[in-house]
SEKOLRO-786254 format. One record per residue: x, z, y of N, C-alpha, C, O, CB in turn; residue number from 1; residue in one letter. Coordinates in steps of 0.1 Angstrom, whole numbers, plus 5000, padded with zeros to 4 digits. Each point is the difference from the previous one (the first is absolute). Glycine has a CB too. Example, Ala and Ser with C-alpha at 12.3 -4.5 7.8 and 13.67 -1.06 7.14 Angstrom:
% SEKOLRO-786254
{{5132,5078,4943},{4991,5000,5012},{5009,5000,5012},{5010,5007,5000},{4971,5005,4988},1,'a'},
{{5015,4981,5023},{5009,5000,5011},{4992,5008,5011},{5005,5001,5011},{5007,4977,4983},2,'s'},
***
This chain:
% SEKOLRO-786254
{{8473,6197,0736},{4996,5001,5014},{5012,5003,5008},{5009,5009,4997},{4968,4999,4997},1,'x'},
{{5025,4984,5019},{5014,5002,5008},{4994,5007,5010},{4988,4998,5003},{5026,4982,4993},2,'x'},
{{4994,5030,5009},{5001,5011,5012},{5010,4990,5008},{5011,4995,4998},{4985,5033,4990},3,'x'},
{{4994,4972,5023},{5004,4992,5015},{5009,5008,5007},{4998,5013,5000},{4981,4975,5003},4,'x'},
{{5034,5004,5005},{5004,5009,5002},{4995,5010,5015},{4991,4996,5008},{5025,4990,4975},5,'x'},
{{4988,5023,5018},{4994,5013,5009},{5011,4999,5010},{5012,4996,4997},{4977,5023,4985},6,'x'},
{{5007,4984,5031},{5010,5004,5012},{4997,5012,5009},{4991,5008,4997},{5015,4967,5003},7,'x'},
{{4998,5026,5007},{4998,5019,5009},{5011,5010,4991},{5009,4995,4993},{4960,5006,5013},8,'x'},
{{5027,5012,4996},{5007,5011,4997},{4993,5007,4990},{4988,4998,5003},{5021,5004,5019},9,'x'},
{{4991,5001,4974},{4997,5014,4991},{4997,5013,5007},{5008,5004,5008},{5007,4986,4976},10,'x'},
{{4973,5019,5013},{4999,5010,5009},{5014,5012,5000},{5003,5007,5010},{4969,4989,4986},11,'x'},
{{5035,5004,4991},{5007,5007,4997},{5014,4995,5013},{5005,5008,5008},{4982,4995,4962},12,'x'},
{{5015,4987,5029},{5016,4993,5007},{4990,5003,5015},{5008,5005,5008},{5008,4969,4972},13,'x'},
{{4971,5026,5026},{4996,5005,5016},{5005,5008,4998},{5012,4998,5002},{4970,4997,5008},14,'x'},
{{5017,5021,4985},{5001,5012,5002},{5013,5002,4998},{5005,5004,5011},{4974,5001,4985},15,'x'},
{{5029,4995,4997},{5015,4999,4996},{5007,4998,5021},{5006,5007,5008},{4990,4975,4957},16,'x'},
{{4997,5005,5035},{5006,4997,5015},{4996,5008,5008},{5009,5005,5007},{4993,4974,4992},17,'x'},
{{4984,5025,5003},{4995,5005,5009},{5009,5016,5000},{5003,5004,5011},{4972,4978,4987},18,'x'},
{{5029,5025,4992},{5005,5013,4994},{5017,4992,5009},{5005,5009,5008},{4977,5003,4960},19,'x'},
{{5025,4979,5032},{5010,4999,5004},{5000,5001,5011},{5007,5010,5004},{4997,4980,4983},20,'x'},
{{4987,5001,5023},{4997,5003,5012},{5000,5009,5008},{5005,5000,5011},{4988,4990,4982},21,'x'},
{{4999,5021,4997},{5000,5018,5009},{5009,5001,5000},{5005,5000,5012},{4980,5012,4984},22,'x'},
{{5024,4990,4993},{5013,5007,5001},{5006,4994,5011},{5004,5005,5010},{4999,5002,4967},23,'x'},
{{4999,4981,5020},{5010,4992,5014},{4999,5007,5012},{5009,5002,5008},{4985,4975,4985},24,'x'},
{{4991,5028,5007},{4995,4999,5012},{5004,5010,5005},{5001,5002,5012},{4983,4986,4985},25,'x'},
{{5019,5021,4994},{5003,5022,5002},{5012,5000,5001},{5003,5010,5005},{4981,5003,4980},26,'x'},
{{5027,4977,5010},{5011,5005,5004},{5007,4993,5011},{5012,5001,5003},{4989,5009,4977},27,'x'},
{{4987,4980,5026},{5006,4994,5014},{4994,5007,5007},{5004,5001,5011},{4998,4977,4988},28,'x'},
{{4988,5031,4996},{4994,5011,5010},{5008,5005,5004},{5002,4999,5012},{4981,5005,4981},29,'x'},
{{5028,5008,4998},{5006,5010,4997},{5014,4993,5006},{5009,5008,5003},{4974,5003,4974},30,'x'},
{{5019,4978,5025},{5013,4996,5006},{4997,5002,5009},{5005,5010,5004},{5003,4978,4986},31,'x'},
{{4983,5004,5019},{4999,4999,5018},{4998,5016,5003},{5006,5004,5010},{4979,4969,4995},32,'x'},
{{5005,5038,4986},{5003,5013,5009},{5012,5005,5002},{5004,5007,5010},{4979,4998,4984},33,'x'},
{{5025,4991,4992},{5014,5008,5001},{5010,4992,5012},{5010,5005,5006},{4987,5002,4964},34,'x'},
{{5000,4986,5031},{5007,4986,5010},{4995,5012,5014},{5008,5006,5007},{4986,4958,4979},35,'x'},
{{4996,5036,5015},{4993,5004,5013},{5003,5018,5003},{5001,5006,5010},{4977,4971,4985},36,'x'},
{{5024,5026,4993},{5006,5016,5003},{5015,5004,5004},{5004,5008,5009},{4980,4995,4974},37,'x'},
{{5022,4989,5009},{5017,4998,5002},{5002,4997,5011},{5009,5006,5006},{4997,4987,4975},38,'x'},
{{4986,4995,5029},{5003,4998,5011},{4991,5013,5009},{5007,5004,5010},{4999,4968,4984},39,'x'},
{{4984,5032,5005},{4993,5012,5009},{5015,5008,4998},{5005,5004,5011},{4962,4998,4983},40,'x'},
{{5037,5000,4997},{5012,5018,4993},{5010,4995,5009},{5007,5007,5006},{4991,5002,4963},41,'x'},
{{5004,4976,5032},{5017,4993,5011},{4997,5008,5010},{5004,5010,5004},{5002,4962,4993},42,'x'},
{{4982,5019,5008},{4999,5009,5017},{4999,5009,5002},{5007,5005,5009},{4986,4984,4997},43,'x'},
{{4997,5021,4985},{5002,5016,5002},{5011,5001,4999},{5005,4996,5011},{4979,5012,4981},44,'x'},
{{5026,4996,5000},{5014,5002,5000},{5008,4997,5013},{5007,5008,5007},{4990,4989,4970},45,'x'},
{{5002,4991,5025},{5008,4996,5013},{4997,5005,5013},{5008,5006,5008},{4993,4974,4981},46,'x'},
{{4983,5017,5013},{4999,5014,5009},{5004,5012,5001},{5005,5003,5011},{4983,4988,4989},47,'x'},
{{5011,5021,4986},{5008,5010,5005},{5014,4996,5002},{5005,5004,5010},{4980,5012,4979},48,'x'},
{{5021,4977,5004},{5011,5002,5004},{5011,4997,5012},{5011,5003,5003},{4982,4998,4978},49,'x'},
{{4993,4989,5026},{5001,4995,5017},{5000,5015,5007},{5007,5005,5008},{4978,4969,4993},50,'x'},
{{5006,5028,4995},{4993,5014,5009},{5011,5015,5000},{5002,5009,5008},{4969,4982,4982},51,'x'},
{{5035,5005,4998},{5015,5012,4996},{5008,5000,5007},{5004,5010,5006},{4998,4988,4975},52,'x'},
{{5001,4984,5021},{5011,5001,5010},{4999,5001,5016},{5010,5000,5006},{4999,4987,4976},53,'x'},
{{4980,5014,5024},{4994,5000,5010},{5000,5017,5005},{5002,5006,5011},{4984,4970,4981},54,'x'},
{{5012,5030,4993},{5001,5016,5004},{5013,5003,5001},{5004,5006,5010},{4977,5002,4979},55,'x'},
{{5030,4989,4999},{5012,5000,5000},{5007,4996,5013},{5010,5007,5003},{4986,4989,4974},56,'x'},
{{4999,4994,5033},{5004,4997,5010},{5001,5010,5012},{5010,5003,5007},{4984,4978,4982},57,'x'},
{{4996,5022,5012},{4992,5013,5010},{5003,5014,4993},{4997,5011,5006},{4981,4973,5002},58,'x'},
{{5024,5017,4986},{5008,5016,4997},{5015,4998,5004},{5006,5011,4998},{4978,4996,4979},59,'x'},
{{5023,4983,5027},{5013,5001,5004},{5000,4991,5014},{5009,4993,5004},{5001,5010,4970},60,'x'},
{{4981,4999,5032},{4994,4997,5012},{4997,5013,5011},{4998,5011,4994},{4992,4969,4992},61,'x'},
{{5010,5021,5022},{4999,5016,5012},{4985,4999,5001},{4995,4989,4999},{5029,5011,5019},62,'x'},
{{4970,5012,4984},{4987,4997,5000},{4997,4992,5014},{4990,4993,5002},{5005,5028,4982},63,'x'},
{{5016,4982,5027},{4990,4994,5012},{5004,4989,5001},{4996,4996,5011},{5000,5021,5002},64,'x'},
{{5016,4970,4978},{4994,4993,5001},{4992,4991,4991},{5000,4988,5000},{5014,5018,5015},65,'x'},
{{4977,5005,4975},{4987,4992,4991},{4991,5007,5010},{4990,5001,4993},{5016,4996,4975},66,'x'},
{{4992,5006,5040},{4991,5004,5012},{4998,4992,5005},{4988,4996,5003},{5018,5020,5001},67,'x'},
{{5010,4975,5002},{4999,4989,5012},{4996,4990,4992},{4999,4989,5005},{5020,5017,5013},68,'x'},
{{4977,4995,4968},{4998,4986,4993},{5011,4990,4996},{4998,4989,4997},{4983,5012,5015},69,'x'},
{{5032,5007,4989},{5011,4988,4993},{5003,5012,4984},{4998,5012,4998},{5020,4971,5031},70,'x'},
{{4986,5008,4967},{5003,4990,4996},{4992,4991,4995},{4991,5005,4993},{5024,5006,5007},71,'x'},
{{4982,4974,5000},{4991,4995,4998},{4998,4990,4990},{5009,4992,5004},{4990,5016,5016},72,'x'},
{{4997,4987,4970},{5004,4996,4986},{4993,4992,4996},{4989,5004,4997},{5019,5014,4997},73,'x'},
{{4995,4968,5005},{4998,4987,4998},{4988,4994,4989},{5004,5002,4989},{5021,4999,5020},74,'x'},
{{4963,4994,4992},{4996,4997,4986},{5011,4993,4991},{5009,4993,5004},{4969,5005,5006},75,'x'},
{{5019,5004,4972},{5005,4998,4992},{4994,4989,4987},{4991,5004,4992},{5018,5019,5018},76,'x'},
{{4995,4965,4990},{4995,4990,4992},{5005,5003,4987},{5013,5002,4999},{4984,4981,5019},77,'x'},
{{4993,5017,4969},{5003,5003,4989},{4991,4995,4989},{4990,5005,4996},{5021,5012,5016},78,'x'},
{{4994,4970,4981},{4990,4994,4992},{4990,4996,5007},{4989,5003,4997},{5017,5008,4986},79,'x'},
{{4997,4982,5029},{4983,4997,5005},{4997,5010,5006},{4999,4997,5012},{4991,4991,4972},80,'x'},
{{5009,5020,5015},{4993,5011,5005},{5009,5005,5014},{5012,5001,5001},{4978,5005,4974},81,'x'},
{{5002,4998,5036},{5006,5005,5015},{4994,5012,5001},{4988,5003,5001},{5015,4976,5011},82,'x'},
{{5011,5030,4988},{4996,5018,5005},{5002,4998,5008},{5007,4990,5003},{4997,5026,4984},83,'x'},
{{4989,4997,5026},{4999,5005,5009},{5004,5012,5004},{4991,5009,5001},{4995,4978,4997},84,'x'},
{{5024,5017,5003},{5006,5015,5000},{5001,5006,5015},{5009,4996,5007},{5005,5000,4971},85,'x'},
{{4976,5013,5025},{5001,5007,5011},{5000,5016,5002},{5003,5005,4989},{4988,4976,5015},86,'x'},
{{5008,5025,5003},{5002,5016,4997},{4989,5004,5014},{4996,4991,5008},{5036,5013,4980},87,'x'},
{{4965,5012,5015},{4996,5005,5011},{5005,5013,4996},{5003,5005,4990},{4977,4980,5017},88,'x'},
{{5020,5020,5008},{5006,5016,5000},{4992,5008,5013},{5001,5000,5012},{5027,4994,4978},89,'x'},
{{4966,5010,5002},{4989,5009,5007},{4999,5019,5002},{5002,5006,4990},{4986,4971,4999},90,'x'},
{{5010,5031,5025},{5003,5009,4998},{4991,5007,4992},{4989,4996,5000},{5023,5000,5016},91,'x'},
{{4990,5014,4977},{4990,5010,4997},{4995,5009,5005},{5006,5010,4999},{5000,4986,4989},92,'x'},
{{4986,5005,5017},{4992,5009,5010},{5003,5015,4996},{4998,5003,4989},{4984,4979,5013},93,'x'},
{{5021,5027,5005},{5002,5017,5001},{5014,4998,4998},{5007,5010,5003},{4971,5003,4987},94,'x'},
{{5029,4975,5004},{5013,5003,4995},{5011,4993,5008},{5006,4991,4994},{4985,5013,4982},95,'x'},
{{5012,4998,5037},{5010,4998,5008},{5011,4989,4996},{5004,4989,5005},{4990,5034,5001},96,'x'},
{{5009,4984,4983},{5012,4995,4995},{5004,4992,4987},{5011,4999,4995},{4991,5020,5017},97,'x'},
{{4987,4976,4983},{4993,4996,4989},{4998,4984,5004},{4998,4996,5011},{4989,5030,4983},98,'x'},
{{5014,4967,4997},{4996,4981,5003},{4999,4997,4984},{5009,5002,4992},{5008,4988,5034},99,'x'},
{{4970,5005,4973},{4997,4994,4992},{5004,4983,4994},{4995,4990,5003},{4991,5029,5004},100,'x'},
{{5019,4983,4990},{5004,4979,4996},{4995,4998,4991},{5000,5008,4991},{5021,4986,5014},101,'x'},
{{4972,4990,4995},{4995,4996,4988},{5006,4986,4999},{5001,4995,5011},{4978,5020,4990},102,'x'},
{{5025,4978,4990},{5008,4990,4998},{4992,4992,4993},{4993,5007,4992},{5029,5003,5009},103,'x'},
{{4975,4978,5000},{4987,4989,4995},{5007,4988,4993},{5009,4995,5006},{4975,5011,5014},104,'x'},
{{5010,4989,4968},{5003,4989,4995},{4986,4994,4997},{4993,5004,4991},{5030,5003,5001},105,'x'},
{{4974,4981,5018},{4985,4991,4990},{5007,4985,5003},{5009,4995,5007},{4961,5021,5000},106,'x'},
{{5020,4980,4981},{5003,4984,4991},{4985,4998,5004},{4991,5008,5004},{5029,4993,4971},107,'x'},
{{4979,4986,5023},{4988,4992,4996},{5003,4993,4983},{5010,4994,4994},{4985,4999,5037},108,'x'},
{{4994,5011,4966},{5000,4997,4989},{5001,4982,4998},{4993,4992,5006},{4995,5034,4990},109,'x'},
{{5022,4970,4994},{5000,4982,5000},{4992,4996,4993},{4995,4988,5002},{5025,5008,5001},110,'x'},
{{4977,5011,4988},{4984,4992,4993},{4991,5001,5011},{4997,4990,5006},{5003,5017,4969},111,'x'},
{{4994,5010,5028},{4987,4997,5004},{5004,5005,5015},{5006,5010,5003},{4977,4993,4973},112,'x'},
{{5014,4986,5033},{5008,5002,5014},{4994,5008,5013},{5003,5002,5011},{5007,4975,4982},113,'x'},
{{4975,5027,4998},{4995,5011,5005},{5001,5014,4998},{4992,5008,5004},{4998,4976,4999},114,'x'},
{{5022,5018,4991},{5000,5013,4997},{5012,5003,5005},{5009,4995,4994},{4975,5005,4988},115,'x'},
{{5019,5011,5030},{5012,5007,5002},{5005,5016,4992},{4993,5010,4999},{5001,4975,5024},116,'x'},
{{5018,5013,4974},{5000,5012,4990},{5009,5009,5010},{5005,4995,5010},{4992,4994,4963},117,'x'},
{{5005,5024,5023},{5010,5008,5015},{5005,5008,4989},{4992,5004,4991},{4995,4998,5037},118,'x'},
{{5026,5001,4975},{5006,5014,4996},{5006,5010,5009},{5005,4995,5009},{4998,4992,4974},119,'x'},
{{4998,5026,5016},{5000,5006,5010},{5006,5013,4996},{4993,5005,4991},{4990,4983,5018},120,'x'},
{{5030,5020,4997},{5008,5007,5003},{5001,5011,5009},{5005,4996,5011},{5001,4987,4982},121,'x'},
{{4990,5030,5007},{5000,5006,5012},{5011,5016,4998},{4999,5007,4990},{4971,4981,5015},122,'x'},
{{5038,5015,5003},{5010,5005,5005},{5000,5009,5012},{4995,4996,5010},{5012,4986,4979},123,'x'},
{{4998,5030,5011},{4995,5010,5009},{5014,5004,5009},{5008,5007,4994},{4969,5003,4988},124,'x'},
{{5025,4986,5030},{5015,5000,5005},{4997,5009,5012},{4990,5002,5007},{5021,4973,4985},125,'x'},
{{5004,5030,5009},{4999,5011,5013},{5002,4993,5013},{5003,4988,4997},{5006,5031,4989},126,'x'},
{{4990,4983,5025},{5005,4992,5015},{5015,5010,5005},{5007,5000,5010},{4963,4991,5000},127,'x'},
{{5028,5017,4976},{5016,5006,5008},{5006,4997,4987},{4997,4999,4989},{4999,5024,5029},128,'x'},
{{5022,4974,4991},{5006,4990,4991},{5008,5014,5001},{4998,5010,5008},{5000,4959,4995},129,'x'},
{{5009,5029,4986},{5013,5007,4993},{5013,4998,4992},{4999,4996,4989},{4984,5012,5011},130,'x'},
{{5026,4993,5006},{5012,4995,4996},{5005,5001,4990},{5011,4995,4997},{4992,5007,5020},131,'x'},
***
């Protein structure tokens, strides 16, 4: 008696593939988050360190004129991405002599372009200068 021949797979050779598959599938997972974190950790980083030099700037600045609003400091393109670096200096109330500064860095995020992220710097300066 002849055995005709057979075609398809074997259940054994589905599952084999199907077992390949997942895995494939977990470490393309495991790539795009790590892809997608490294770039979130760029921009965090870059922001503070926009926002550093922004304080760095204004501590060797007079307070009245981060009062009058100069010096005034350009967005910064970086990988795609466009910071926004601004500051405010506000008085503190009961304290005469006292100005609060806060120095600002926000991005829009380039993946998701609804999401603005901010970093933020605050600094406590006198209105009386000293030589």
């Amino acid at each position: 008696m002849r055995r005709r021949a057979e075609s398809g797979f074997t259940l054994m050779e589905i599952m084999v593939s199907l077992a390949l598959v997942g895995v494939l599938a977990g470490v393309v997972q495991l790539l795009t988050t790590s892809i997608r974190a490294n770039r979130t950790s760029r921009q965090l980083d870059r922001a503070a360190q926009l926002v550093d030099e922004v304080m760095e700037s204004l501590r060797g600045t007079t307070t009245a004129k981060i009062v009058a609003g100069t010096p005034a400091f350009p967005d910064v393109e970086s990988v795609g991405v466009s910071y926004h670096r601004t500051y405010s200096a506000v008085a503190i109330s009961g304290q005469a002599s006292l100005v609060l500064v806060t120095a600002t860095v926000s991005y829009v995020d380039d993946e998701d372009q609804n999401i603005t992220h901010t970093r933020s710097v605050r600094m406590v300066r006198t209105t009386v200068e000293t030589l």
